[in-house]
ZAZAZA-126851 format. One line per field, with one value per residue: residue number from 1; chain; x, y, z of N, C-alpha, C in turn. Coordinates in nm, 2 decimals. Atoms other than C-alpha are relative to their C-alpha. Layout:
REM residues N
nr = c(NUM, ...)
kette = c(A, ...)
n_east = c(X, ...)
n_north = c(Y, ...)
n_up = c(Z, ...)
ca_east = c(X, ...)
ca_north = c(Y, ...)
ca_up = c(Z, ...)
c_east = c(X, ...)
c_north = c(Y, ...)
c_up = c(Z, ...)
//
This chain:
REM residues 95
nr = c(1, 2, 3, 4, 5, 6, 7, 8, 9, 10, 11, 12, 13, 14, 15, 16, 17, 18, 19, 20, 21, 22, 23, 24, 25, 26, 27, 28, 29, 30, 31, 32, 33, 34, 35, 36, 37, 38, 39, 40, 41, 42, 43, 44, 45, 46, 47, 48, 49, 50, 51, 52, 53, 54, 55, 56, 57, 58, 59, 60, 61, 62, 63, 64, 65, 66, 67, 68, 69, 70, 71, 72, 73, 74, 75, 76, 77, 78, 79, 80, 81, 82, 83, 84, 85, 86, 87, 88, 89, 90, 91, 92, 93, 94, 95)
kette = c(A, A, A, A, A, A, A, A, A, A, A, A, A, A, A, A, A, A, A, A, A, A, A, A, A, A, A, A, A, A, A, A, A, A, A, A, A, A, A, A, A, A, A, A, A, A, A, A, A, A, A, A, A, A, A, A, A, A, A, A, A, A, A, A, A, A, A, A, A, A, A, A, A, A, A, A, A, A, A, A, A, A, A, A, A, A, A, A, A, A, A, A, A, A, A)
n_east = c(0.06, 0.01, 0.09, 0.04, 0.20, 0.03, 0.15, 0.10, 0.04, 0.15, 0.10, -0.05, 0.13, 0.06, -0.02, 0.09, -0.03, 0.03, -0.08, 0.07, 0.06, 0.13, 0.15, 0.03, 0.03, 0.13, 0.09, -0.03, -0.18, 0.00, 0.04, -0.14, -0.12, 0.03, -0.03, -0.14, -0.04, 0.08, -0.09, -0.16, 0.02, 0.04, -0.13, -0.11, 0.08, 0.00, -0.07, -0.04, 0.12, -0.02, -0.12, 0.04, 0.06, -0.04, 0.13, 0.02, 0.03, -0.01, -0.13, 0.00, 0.06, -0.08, -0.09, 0.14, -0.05, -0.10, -0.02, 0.08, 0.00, -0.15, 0.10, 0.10, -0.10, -0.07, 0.14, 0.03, -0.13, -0.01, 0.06, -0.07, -0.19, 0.04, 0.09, -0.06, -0.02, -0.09, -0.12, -0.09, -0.07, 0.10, 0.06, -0.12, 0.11, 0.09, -0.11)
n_north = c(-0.07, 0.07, -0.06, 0.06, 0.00, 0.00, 0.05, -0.03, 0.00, 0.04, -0.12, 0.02, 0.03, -0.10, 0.04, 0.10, 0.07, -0.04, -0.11, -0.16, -0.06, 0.10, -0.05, 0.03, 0.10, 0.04, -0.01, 0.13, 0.00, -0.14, 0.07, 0.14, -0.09, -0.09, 0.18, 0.03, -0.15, 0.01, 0.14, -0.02, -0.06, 0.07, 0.10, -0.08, 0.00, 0.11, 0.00, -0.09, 0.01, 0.11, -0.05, -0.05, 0.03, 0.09, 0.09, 0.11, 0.08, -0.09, 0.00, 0.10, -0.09, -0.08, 0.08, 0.04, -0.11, -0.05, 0.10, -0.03, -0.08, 0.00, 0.10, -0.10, -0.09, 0.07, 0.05, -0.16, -0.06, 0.17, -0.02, -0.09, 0.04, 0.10, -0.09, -0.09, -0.15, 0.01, 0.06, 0.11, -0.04, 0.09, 0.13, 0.12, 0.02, 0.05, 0.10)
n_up = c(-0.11, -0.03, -0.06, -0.12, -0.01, -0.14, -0.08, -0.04, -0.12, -0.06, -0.11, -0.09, -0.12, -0.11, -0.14, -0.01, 0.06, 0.13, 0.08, 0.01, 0.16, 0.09, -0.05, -0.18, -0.07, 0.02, -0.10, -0.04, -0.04, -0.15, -0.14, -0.06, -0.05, -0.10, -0.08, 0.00, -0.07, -0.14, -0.07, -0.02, -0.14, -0.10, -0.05, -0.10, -0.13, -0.05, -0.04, -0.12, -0.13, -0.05, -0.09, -0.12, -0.03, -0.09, -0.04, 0.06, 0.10, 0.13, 0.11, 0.06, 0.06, 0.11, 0.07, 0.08, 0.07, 0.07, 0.07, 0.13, 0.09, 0.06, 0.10, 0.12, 0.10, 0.14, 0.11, 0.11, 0.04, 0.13, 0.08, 0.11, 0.09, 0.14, 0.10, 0.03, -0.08, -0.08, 0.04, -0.08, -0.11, -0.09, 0.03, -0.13, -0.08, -0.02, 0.01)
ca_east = c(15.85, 15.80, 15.44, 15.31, 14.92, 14.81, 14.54, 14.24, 14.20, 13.93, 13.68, 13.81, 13.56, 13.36, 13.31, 13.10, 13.33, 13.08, 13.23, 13.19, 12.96, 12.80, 12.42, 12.33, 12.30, 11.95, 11.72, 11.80, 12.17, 12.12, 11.93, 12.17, 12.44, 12.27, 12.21, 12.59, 12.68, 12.38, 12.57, 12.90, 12.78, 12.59, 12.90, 13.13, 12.84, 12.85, 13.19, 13.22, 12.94, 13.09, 13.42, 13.15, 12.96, 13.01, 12.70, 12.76, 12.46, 12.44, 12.80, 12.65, 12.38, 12.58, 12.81, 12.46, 12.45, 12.73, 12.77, 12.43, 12.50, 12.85, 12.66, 12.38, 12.73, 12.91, 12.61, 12.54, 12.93, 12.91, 12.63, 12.79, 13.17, 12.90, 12.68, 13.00, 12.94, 13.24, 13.61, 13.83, 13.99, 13.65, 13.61, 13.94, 13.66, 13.49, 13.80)
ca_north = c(-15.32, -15.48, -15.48, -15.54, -15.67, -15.55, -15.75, -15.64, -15.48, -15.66, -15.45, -15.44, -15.64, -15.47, -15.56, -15.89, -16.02, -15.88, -15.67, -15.28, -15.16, -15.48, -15.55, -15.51, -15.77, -15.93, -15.92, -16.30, -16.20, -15.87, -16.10, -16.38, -16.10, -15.94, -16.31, -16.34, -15.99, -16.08, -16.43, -16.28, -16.01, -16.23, -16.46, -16.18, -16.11, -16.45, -16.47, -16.14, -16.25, -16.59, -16.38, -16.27, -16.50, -16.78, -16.98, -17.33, -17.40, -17.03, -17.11, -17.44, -17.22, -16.97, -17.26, -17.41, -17.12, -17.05, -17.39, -17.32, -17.00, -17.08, -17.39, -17.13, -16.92, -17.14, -17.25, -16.87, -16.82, -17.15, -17.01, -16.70, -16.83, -17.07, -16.76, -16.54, -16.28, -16.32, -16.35, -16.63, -16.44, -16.53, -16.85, -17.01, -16.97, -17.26, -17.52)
ca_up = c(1.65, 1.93, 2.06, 2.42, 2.47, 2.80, 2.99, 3.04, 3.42, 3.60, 3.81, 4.16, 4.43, 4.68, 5.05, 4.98, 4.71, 4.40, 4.13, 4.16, 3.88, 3.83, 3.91, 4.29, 4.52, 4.51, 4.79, 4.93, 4.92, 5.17, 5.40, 5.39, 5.46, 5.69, 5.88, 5.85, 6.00, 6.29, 6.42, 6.41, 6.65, 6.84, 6.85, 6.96, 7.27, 7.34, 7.40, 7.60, 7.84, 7.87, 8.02, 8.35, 8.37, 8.68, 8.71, 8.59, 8.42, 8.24, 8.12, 7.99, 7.83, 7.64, 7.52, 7.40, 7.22, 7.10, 6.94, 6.73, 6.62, 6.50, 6.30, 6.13, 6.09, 5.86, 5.73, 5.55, 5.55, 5.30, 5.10, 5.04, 4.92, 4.69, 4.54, 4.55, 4.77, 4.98, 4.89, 5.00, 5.26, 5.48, 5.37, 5.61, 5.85, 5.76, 5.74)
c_east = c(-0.05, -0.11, -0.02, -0.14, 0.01, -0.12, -0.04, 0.00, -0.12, -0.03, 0.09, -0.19, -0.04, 0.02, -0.04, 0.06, -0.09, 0.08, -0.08, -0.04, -0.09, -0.15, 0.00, -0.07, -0.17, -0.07, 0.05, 0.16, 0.00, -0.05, 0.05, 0.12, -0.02, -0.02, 0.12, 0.04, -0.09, 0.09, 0.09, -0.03, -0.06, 0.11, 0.07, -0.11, 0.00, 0.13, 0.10, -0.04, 0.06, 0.16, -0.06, -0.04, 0.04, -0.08, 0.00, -0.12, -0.06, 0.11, -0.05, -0.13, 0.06, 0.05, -0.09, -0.01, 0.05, 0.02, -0.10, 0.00, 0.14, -0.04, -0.03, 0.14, 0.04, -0.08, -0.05, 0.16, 0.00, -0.08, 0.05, 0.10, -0.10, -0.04, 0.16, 0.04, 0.11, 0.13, 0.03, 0.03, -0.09, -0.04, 0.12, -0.06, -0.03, 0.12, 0.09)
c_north = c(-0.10, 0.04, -0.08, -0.01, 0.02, -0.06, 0.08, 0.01, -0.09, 0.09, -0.08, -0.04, 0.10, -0.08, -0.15, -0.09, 0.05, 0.11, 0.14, -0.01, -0.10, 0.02, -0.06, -0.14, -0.01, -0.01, -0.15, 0.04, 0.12, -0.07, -0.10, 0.10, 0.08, -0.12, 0.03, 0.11, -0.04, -0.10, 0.04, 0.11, -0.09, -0.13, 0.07, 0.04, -0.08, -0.01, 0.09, -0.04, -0.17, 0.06, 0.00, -0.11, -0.15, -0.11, -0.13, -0.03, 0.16, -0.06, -0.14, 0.07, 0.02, -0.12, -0.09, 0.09, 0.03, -0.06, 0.02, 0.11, 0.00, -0.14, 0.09, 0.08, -0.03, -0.01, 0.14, 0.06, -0.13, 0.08, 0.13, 0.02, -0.07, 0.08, 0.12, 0.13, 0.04, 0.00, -0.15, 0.02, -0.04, -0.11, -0.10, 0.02, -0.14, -0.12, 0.04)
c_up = c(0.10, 0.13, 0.14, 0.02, 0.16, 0.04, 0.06, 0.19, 0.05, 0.13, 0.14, 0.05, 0.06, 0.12, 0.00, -0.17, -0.19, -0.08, -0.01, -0.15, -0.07, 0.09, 0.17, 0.05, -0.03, 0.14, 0.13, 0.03, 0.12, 0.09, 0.03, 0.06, 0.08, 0.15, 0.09, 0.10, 0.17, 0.11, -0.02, 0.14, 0.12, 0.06, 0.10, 0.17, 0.08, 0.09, 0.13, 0.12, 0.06, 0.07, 0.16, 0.04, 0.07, 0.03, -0.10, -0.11, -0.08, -0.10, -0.10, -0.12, -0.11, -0.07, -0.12, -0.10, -0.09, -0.12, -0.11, -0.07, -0.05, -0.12, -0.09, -0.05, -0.14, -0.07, -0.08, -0.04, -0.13, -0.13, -0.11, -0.06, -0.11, -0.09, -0.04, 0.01, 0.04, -0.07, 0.07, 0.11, 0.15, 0.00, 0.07, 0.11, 0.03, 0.00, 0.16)
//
């Protein structure tokens, strides 16, 4: 007879890389990922407003800007590929 072992399914991820069904994010991890979510919007704003905007030293502004919240980005996109929130697929971001 010729038997076949089937491997064990593993839980599918959720949005933030944890496994459905396991124990909920922790307090530190929603405010790191809520961070994350903040500087991505505030990046995409950035970059819209730097489409209008004509005035040499705004543009030198925003670009000020933009440069430190793309810093703080990675810097919480880092933390959460380390703790495990995140998949990989967000993590060619930071390279």
């Amino acid at each position: 007879m010729n038997a076949v072992k089937e491997m064990p399914r593993q839980k599918k991820r959720g949005r933030f890389g944890k496994r459905r069904g396991s124990s909920t994010l922790s307090a530190e991890d929603v405010i790191i990922i809520a961070a994350l979510e903040q500087l991505k919007s505030d990046l995409d704003l950035i970059h819209r407003t730097l489409d209008v905007v004509t005035d040499p030293i705004l543009i030198d502004s925003f670009i000020y800007e933009m440069n430190a919240k793309n810093m703080r980005y990675q810097y919480y996109l880092r933390i959460c590929k380390d703790k495990g929130l995140i998949g990989d697929i967000f993590c060619e971001e930071l390279n």
